[in-house]
N, C-alpha and C positions, 0 to 999 in steps of 0.2 A: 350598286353601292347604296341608292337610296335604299331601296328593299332590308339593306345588313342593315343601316340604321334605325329605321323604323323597327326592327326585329329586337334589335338590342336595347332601343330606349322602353318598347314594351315592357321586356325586363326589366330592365337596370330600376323603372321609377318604381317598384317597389322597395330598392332597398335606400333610391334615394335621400329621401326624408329622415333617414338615421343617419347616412353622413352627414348632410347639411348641419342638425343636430350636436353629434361631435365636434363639427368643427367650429362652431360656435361655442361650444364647451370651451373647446381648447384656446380660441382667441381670448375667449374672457379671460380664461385663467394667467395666462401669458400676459396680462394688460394687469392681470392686478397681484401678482408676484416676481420677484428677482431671482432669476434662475439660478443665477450664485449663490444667493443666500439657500435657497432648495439642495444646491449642490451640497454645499457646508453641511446643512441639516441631516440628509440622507449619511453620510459617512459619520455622523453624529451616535447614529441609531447601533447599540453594542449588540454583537451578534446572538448573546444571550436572547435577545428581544426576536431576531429573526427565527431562532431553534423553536421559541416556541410558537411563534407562529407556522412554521412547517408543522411541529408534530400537532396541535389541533387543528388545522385544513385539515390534515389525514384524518383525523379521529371524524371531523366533520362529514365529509365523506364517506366515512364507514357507519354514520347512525343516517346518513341523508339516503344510501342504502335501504337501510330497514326501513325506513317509511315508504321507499317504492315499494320495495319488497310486501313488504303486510299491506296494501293498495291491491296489490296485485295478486296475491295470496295462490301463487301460481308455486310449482316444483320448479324454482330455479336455486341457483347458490348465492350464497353471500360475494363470492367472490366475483362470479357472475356479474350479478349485478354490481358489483362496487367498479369493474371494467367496464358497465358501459354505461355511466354515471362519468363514467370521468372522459370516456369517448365522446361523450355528446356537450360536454364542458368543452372541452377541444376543439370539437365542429364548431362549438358557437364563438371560439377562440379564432376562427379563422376566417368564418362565412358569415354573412349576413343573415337578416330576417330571422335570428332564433333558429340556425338551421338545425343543432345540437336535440331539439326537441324531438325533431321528427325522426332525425337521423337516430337517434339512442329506442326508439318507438321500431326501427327498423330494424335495428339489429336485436332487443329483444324479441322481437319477433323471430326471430333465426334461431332462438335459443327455444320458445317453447311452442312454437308456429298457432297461437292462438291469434293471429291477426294485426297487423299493422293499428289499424283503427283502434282495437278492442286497447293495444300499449298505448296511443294516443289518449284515450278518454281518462286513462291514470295518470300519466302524465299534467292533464287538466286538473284533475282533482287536486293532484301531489302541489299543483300550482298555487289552484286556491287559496289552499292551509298555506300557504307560505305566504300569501300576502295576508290572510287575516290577521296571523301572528307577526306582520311586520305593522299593519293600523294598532294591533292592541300594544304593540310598546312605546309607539309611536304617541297614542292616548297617555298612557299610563307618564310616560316623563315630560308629555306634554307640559305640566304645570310646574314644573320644578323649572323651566326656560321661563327668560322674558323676554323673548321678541317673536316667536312664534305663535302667539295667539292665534293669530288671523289663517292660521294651517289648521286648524284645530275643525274647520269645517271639511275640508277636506279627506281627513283621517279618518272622520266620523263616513262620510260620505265612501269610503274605499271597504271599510270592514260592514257598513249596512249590505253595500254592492257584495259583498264575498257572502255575508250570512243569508241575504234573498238568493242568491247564483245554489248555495248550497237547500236552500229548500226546494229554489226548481227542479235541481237535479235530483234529488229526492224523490220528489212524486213523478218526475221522465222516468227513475229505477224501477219505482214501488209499480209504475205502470206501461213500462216497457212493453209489455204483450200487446196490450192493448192500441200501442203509439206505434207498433212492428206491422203489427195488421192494417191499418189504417195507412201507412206508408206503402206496404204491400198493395192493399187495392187498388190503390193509385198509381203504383210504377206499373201494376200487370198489363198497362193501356201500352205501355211502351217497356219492349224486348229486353233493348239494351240495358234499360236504365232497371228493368230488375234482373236482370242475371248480372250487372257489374254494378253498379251502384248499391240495392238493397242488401247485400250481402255484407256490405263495408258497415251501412248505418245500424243495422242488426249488430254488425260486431262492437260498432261505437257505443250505444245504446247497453251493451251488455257489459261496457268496461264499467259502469255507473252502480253494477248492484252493490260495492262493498257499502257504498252511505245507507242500505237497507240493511247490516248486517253490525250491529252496536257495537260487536266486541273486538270484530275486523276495525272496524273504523277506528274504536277509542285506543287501539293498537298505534295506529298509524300515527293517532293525533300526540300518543305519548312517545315517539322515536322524530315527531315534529319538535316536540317543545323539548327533549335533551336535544338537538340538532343548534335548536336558538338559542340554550341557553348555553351552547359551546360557541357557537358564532357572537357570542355576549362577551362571553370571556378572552376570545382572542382577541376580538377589537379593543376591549378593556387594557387588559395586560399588558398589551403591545402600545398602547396609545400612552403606556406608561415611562414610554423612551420617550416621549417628547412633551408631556405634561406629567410628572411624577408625582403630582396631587390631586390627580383626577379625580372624583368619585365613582364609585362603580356604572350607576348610574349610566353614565354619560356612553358608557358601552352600550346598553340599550339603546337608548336615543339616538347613538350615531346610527346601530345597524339596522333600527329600523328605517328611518329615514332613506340611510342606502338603498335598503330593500323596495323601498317605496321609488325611488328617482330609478333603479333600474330598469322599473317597467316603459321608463323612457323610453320608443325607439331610439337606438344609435349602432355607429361602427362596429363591428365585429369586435368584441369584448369588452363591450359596453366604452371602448377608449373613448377618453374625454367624460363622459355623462358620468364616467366613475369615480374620475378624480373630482369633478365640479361640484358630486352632491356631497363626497369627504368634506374638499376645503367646508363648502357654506355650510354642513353641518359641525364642524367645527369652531368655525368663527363666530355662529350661533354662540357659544359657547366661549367667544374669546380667545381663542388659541390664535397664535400668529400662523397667517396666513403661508410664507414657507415653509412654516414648521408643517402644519396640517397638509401642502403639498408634499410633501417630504415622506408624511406618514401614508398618504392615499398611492404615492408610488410604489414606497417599499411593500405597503400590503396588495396593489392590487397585480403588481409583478411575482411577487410567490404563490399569488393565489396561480394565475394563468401558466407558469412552470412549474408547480406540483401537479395540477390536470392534465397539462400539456404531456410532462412523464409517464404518467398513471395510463393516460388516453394512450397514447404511441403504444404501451406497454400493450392496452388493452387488442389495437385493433393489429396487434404483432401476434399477440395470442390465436385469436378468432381467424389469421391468414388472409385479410380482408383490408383491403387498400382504400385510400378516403374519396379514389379517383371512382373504383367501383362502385364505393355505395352511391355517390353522385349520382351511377346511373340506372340504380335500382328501379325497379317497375314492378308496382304491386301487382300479380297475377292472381292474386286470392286465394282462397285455401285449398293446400297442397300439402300429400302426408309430411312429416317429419324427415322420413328416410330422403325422399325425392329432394326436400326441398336443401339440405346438406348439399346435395353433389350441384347444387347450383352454384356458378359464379352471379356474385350481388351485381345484378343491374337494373338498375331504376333510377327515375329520376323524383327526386325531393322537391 
C-alpha cells in the first residue's frame, strides 16, 4: 500500500500545483460574486450572442489550423489538421499538464510519420507566436486602462522573453548541423542514449527549420494575426450582450490578458484560472462582477463543447480511442505503411 502511494504521489505532484491553482481561482470567485445574480445574468445573454460565438470558435479553429499547418509545411490536409486541433483541445479538456499538446504531436505523427519530437517543436513555435501576440495587445491597450500600470512591466518582460526564445531558436535552426554533431559525439559514449535519445533530438531540432525559411514563417505569422484578430472579435461582439457600449478595444485587452493568465498552471481546461482572469480583466474595466462571470461562463463553455464535438468527431475518424493514445510509446521511426496497422500505445 505504501509502495501504490508513494507511486501515485510521484505522479500526481506534477499536476498538483494547477489544482491547487483552480481552486483558489474558484474560491475567490465564489467570495466575490452572487451566484444568483450570475444565474439571472447568464439566461440574460440572447442567443443571437451565443450563434455567433459558436460560428467564430469554428472559423477560429480553421485559421489556428493554417498556422500549424504552414509551421509544419508537411503533405497533410486542412481537414486533417483541423481534427487534430480540436483532438488535442479536448485531451487538454480533460487531462492535466497541457496533455492535448503532446497528445495532438502524436497523432499528427500518425498522419505523416515525421516524428513525434519533430510535431512537438511546431507545436513550440505555434506557441510562441501566440503568446507574443497575446504581450503585443496586451502592450498596445495597455494605456487606454487606468489600473493596470503596474502589468505593464510584466508584458514588456513576456513578449522580450518570446522575441529572445525566437532568436535562440533561430541560430539552434540556422545551426542544427552543427548542435546534431556535437550532441552526437557525446551520446556515441553511451549506446542507448544514441540509438533512442539522439534520434528524438535530431527530429526536435529539425522541427525549428521553418524560422530559417522567411516566407514559411511570414505565412504562419499571417494565419497568427487573422486567428487573433477573430479571437478580438468574438470576445468583442459577444461581450456586447452584457456591456452594449463597449469599445472595440476592450476585445483586445480582454483576450490578451486571457491569453497571458492561461499560461497559468491549472485544472484540466484551464477551470477556474479562466473564469478568474475574464472577471478581473473585466472589472479592470468596470463591468460588474456577475455580469463578467456570466460572460466568462457562457464563453469558456462553448468554447470546451465546440472542441469537445470537433475532437470526439476527430478521434471517431482516425479509429483511435483517448484510452489508446494514453498508452502510446514512441518506438521511433517506422515506415508509414507499418506504422498504420499499429494499435496507439504509448504513454504521454
Amino acid at each position: 500500500m505504501r509502495l501504490a502511494l508513494n507511486k501515485f504521489w510521484k505522479k500526481s505532484k506534477r499536476w498538483v500545483p494547477g489544482f491547487v491553482i483552480s481552486a483558489i481561482a474558484i474560491i475567490i470567485l465564489l467570495n466575490v460574486v452572487e451566484l444568483e445574480d450570475v444565474a439571472s445574468a447568464v439566461k440574460m445573454i440572447n442567443i443571437k450572442f451565443i450563434l455567433i460565438a459558436v460560428a467564430l470558435t469554428i472559423v477560429s479553429l480553421f485559421t489556428k489550423s493554417l498556422v500549424w499547418r504552414s509551421i509544419l509545411n508537411l503533405d497533410v490536409s486542412l481537414k486533417d489538421t483541423f481534427f487534430i486541433i480540436c483532438q488535442g483541445y479536448l485531451l487538454n479538456n480533460i487531462l492535466p499538464l497541457k496533455a492535448g499538446e503532446v497528445g495532438r504531436a502524436v497523432l499528427m505523427n500518425q498522419k505523416t510519420g515525421k516524428g513525434v519530437m519533430y510535431m512537438f517543436s511546431s507545436i513550440v513555435i505555434e506557441r510562441a507566436i501566440d503568446i507574443g501576440f497575446a504581450a503585443g495587445l496586451f502592450l498596445v491597450t495597455l494605456p487606454l486602462t487606468t489600473q493596470m500600470e503596474s502589468a505593464k512591466p510584466f508584458a514588456i518582460m513576456a513578449l522580450s522573453a518570446v522575441l529572445a526564445g525566437f532568436i535562440v531558436l533561430y541560430f539552434v535552426a540556422r545551426f542544427h548541423r552543427q548542435i546534431s554533431n556535437f550532441i552526437e559525439k557525446y551520446l556515441l559514449r553511451w549506446q542507448w542514449g544514441y540509438r533512442v535519445i539522439f534520434p528524438r533530438i535530431q527530429s526536435f531540432l529539425d522541427g525549428f527549420q521553418v524560422i530559417t525559411r522567411p516566407a514559411q514563417f511570414l505565412k504562419a505569422l499571417f494565419w497568427s494575426a487573422v486567428t487573433w484578430t477573430t479571437w478580438v472579435m468574438l470576445y468583442y461582439l459577444v461581450l456586447r450582450a452584457i456591456a452594449p457600449d463597449a469599445p472595440f478595444w476592450w476585445g483586445a485587452f480582454i483576450n490578451g490578458l486571457l491569453a497571458l493568465g492561461a499560461a497559468v498552471p491549472s485544472a484540466p481546461a484551464g477551470l477556474g484560472v479562466y473564469e478568474a482572469s475574464m472577471v478581473g480583466a473585466l472589472s479592470i474595466l468596470q463591468v460588474d462582477r456577475s455580469l463578467s462571470m456570466a460572460y466568462a461562463i457562457t464563453m469558456h463553455f462553448i468554447q470546451i463543447v465546440i472542441t469537445g464535438i470537433f475532437g470526439a468527431i476527430g478521434f471517431m475518424r482516425n479509429k483511435i480511442s483517448i484510452s489508446s493514445l494514453l498508452r502510446y510509446k514512441d518506438e521511433g521511426e517506422k515506415p508509414q505503411k507499418d506504422r498504420n496497422e499499429e494499435v496507439v500505445r504509448s504513454e504521454i
